[in-house]
Every structure is written in structure tokens, then in C-alpha cells.
C-alpha positions in Angstrom: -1.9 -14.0 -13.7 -2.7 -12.4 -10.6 -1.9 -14.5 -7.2 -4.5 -13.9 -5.0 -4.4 -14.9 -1.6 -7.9 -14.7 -0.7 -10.9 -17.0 -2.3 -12.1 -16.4 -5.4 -14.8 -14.2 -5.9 -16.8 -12.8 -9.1 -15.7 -9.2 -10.2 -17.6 -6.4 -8.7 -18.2 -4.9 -11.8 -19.5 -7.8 -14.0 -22.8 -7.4 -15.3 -24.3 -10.3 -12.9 -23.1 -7.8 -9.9 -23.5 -4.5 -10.6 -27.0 -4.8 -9.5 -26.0 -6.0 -6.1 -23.4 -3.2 -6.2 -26.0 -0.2 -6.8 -27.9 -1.7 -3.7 -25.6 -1.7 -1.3 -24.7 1.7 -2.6 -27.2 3.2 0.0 -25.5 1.2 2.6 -21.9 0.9 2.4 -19.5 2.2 5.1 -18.0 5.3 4.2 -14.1 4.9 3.8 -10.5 6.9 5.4 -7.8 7.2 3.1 -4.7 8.0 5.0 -2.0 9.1 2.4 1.9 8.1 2.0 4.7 9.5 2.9 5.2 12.7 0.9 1.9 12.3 -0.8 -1.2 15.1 -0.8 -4.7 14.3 -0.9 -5.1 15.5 -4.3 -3.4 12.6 -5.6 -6.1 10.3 -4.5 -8.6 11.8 -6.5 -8.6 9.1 -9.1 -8.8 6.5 -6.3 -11.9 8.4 -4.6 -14.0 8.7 -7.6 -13.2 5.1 -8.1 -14.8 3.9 -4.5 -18.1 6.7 -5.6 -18.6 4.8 -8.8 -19.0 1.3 -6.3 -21.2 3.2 -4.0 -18.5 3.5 -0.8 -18.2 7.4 0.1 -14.5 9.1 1.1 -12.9 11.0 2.8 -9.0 12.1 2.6 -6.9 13.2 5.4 -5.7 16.3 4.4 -2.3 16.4 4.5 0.0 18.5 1.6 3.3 17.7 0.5 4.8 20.7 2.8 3.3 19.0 6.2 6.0 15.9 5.4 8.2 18.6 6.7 7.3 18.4 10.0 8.7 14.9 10.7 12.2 16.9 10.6 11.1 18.0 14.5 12.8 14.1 14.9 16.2 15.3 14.2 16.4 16.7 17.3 15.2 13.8 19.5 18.2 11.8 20.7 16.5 8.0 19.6 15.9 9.1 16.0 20.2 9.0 15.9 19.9 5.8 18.2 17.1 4.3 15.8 14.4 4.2 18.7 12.0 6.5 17.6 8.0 6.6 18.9 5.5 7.9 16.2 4.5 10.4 19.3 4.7 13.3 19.3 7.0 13.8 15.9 3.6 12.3 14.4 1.2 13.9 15.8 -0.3 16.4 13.2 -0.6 13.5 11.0 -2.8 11.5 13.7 -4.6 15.1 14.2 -5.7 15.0 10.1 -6.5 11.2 10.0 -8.8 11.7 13.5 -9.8 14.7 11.5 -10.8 12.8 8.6 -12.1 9.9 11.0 -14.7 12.1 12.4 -16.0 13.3 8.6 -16.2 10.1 7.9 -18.4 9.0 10.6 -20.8 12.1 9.5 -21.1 10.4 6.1 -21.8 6.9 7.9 -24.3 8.6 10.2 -22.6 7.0 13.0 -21.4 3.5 11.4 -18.5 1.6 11.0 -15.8 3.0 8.6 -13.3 1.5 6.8 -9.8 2.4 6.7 -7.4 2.3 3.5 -3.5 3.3 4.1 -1.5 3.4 1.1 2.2 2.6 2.0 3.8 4.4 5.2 -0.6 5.4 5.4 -1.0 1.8 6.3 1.1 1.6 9.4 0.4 4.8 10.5 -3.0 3.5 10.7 -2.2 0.8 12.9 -1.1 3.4 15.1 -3.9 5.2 15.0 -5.6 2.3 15.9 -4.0 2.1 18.8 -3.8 5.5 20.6 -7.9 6.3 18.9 -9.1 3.2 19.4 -10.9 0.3 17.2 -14.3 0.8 18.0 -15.2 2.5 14.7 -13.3 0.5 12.2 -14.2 -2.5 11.0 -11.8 -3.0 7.9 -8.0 -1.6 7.8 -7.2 -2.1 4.3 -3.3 -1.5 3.4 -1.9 -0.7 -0.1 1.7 -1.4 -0.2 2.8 -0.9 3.2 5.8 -1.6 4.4 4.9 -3.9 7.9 7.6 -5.2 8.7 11.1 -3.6 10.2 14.4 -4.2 8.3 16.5 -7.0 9.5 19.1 -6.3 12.3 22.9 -6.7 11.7 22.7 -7.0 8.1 26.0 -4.6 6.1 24.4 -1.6 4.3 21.0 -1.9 5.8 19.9 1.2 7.8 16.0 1.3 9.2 14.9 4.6 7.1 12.0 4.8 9.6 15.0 5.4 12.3 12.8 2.8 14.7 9.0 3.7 14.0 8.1 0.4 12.5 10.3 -1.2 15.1 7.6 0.4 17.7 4.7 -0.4 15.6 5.7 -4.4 15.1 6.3 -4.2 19.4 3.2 -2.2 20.1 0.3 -2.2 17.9 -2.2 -5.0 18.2 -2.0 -7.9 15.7 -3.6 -8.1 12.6 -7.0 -10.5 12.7 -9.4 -11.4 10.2 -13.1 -11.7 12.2 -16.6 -10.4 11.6 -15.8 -7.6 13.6 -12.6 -6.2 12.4 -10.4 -7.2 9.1 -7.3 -6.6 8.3 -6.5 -6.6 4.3 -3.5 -6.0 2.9 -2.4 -5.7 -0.7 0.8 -6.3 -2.0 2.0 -5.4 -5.8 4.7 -7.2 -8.1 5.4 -5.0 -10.3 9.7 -5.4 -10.7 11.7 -8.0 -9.0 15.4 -6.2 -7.7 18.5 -7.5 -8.0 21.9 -7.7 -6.5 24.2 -5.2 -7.0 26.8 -8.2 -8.3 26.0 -11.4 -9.5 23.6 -12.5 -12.7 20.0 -11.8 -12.2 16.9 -12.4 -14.2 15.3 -9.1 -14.9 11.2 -9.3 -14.6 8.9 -6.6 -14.8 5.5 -7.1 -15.2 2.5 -5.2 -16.5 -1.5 -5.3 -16.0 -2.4 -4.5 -19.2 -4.4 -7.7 -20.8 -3.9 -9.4 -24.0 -6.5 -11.5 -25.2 -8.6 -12.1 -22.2 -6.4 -13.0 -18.8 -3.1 -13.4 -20.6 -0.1 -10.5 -19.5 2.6 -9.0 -21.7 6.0 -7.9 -20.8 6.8 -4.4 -19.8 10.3 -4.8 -20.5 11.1 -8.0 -23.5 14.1 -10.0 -22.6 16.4 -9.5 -25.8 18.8 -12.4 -26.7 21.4 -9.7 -27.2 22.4 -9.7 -23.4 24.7 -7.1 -24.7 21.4 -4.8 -26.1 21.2 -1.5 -24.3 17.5 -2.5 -23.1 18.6 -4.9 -21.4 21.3 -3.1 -19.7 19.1 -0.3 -18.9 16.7 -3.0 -17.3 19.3 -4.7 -15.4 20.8 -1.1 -13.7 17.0 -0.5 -13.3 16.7 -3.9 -11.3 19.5 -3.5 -9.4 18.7 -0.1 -8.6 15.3 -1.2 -7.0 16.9 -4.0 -4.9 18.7 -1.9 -3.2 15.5 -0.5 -2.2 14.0 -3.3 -1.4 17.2 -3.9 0.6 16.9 -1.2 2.7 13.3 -2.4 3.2 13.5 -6.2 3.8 16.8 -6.9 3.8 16.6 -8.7 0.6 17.4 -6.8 -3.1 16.5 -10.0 -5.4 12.7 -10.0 -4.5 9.4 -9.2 -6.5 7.5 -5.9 -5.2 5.7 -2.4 -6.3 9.4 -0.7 -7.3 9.5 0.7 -3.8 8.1 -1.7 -1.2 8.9 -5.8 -1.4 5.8 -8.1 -1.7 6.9 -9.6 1.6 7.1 -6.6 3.9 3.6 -5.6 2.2 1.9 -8.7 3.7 1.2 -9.2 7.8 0.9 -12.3 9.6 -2.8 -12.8 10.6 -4.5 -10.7 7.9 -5.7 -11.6 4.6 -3.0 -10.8 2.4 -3.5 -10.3 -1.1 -0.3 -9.8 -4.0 -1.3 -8.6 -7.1 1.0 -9.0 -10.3 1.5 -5.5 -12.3 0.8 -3.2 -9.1 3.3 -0.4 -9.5 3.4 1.3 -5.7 2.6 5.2 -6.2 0.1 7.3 -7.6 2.6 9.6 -8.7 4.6 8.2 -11.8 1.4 6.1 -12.6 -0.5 5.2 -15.7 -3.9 4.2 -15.4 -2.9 1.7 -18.8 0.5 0.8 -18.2 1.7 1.4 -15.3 -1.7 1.0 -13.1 -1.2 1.6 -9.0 -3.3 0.2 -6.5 -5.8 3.2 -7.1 -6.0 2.9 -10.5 -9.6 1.6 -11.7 -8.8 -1.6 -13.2 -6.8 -2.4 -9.9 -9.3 -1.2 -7.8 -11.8 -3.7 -8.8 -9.3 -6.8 -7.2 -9.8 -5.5 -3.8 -12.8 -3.1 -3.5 -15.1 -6.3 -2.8 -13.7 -6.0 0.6 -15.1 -2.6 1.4 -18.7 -3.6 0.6 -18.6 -7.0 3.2 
């Protein structure tokens, strides 16, 4: 079952509310989708056509797999090697495409409020946003499997991979709220749960796909045979992960997306929302089996909040 943090609501797309829906098509604020870290806007195009079929018009920042490139002008600035790194000005040309985007948006909302959804390293960059561009314009920064929160200090084998960003963005940024006039969302996935390098683990990964009605099946049975090559294959695979998650939390032997732990994906003061099943990137995705947040059937668990 999915674990929803939020109240329950009816689905969006049942037949009592699609009439509701295709009202508030006229109306709906127009939406930013700020992309992850080495992601293009093309591979949101499955997510966009998914907010047009609800009525909520998009816009992409345009950023291409080649532009990631640019964060490499950090090597030479002496608190990426001490771990103190700002977001300005190694990040600029990204802020440049969101404001870019921002102001595309606006066009569609003749003026409106706009919404805006960061999927992972999208969502913090956001926040920064945010702060240099100012709230006035947003009224919803929805996050798909960001990672918030910095890494633990001190811990053996843990190195911040952000080299100090989200260090300045937990110190800096304003805190998340959830009021009338601005909400933050943010959407978590459990999709594998890591494991320790050493040391028995259960192995759990779990799938959307739904068997009779609300019941979820196994991605990956758990054979007897502990000696069965699925299983070892499953176990590398889930201590391969934690070390990921590691690196991100400080923690291997937690649930997440396969990249970004449920906990770091959630943010104190905002309505945060874990989904079981999530897997965290559009690339490597299957709409059936290996759904991401973009993918339709996921989409409809959190699109209700773009139509508030």
C-alpha cells in the first residue's frame, strides 16, 4: 500500500471527478519543471503531457545534458575542495533557464501564480531560486525525490557529493510552510531499501503494478534458496544502493527511489508524501514496472496538489 502522509482524498481521475477536473482546466496555474542533475527537458515529456491531460499547462527549463558541464567551473573555487560551496555563481546558468522558464510560465498564467515541481537536485535548486528570485509568484514548490537534507558530519566513508551546496541551502533558504499562500510538497519514493556492505539484510524491492485491486506484488521474490543466484544478485544490488543512500543520509539500510533515501526526500514543515514503488529517474523507467514520479499512474497520487 502506498503511505501517504497527507489526508485522503478521491483520485483525480475517477469518474466522480473528472468533471471537476475539466473545469478547472480553464483555470489552473500553469506549472515550472526544473530538471535533475544530468537530466534534459526532453525527458519530461511523458510527465508534461501528463499535467495537459489534468488541465495544468508546462513549461520546462531548458537545460541539455551538455549544460551539467558547466558545474566543473567549481573545481576551481577553493571551498568546493574545502566542502563550502555557494550555488552562486557556479549555478548561475541554471537559475538563468529556470527564471527563463519562470517568466514563460507566467505568459501561460496571464500573470498568476505558478507552481513549481523540482525533480531531485530540481527541487533544491528551487529553493534557491526562491530565495535569490523571490516567492511572490509561486504558490506551490512541489519536490520529487529531492535530496533536502545534507549528509551527516564525521561519519567514515561519507563525503557531501554536493561539496557544501545543500549545506548552504539547509542554512540559507527559508523554511518549508504549508499555508494558503505558499505550499511546500514533497514526494518521497520506496522503491528498494539498501543494505550494509556487511551484516544480514532483508532485501525489499517493491513495485506499483496492481494485482487485484490495491494489492502489490514483488519485484524481486524472496527464494528459500538463500544460496539462489536471484537472491545474490538482489543482495549485491541492495548493498550496492545503500551505499548510495549512505553517501546521501548517512544511512545504507533504508527504504528510498534507488538513488535518494525516503528520509532526505521529506522536509520538516511541508507536507511530505512517500509513495511505495516510486523508482527516482525518468531515465531507466517503465511506465508498467518500474513507474517514476512522472509516470501517469504516479502522477495521479500527487497532481491533486497542483489544481488547489
Amino acid at each position: 500500500m502506498d503511505l501517504v502522509l497527507s489526508p485522503p482524498s478521491k483520485s483525480l481521475f475517477s469518474s466522480s471527478a473528472a468533471a471537476a477536473t475539466a473545469a478547472a482546466a480553464a483555470s489552473c496555474r500553469p506549472a515550472v519543471i526544473l530538471p535533475g542533475l544530468g537530466n534534459n527537458a526532453g525527458d519530461y515529456g511523458k510527465l508534461q503531457l501528463a499535467l495537459e491531460g489534468a488541465g495544468v499547462p508546462s513549461v520546462v527549463a531548458r537545460v541539455s545534458r551538455l549544460d551539467w558541464f558547466r558545474n566543473a567551473a567549481g573545481l576551481v573555487d577553493p571551498n568546493y575542495w574545502r566542502g563550502t560551496l555557494r550555488p552562486r555563481p557556479v549555478l548561475d546558468w541554471y537559475l538563468r533557464r529556470v527564471d527563463e522558464a519562470v517568466r514563460e510560465a507566467k505568459e501561460l498564467g496571464r500573470g498568476g501564480s505558478l507552481s513549481l515541481i523540482g525533480h531531485s537536485a530540481g527541487g533544491w535548486l528551487a529553493r534557491v531560486y526562491m530565495e535569490e528570485f523571490g516567492v511572490c509568484d509561486v504558490s506551490l514548490l512541489l519536490t520529487l525525490g529531492t535530496p533536502h537534507s545534507p549528509p551527516p558530519k564525521g561519519l567514515s566513508g561519507v563525503i557531501d557529493q554536493t561539496r557544501g551546496l545543500l549545506d548552504y541551502v539547509e542554512k540559507n533558504c527559508r523554511n518549508a510552510v504549508y499555508t494558503p499562500e505558499l505550499k511546500y510538497v514533497c514526494v518521497a519514493g520506496r522503491y528498494i531499501q539498501g543494505a550494509r556492505i556487511f551484516g544480514g539484510s532483508q532485501i525489499n524491492v517493491v513495485s506499483a503494478i496492481p494485482v487485484d485491486g490495491d494489492q502489490l506484488i514483488s519485484e524481486v521474490a524472496i527464494a528459500d534458496d538463500v544460496e539462489s543466484a536471484t537472491l545474490n544478485t538482489s543482495t549485491w544490488r541492495a548493498r550496492f544502493v545503500g551505499q548510495g543512500y549512505k553517501q546521501v543520509c548517512g544511512q545504507a539500510d533504508v527504504w528510498g527511489d534507488g538513488v535518494v533515501p525516503e528520509v532526505s526526500a521529506h522536509l520538516e514543515g511541508a507536507l511530505n508524501i512517500s509513495l511505495d514503488g516510486v523508482y527516482h529517474s525518468p531515465v531507466g523507467s517503465d511506465d508498467i514496472s518500474r513507474p517514476w514520479y512522472g509516470s501517469p499512474a504516479i502522477v495521479e497520487k500527487w497532481i491533486e496538489h497542483l489544481l488547489d
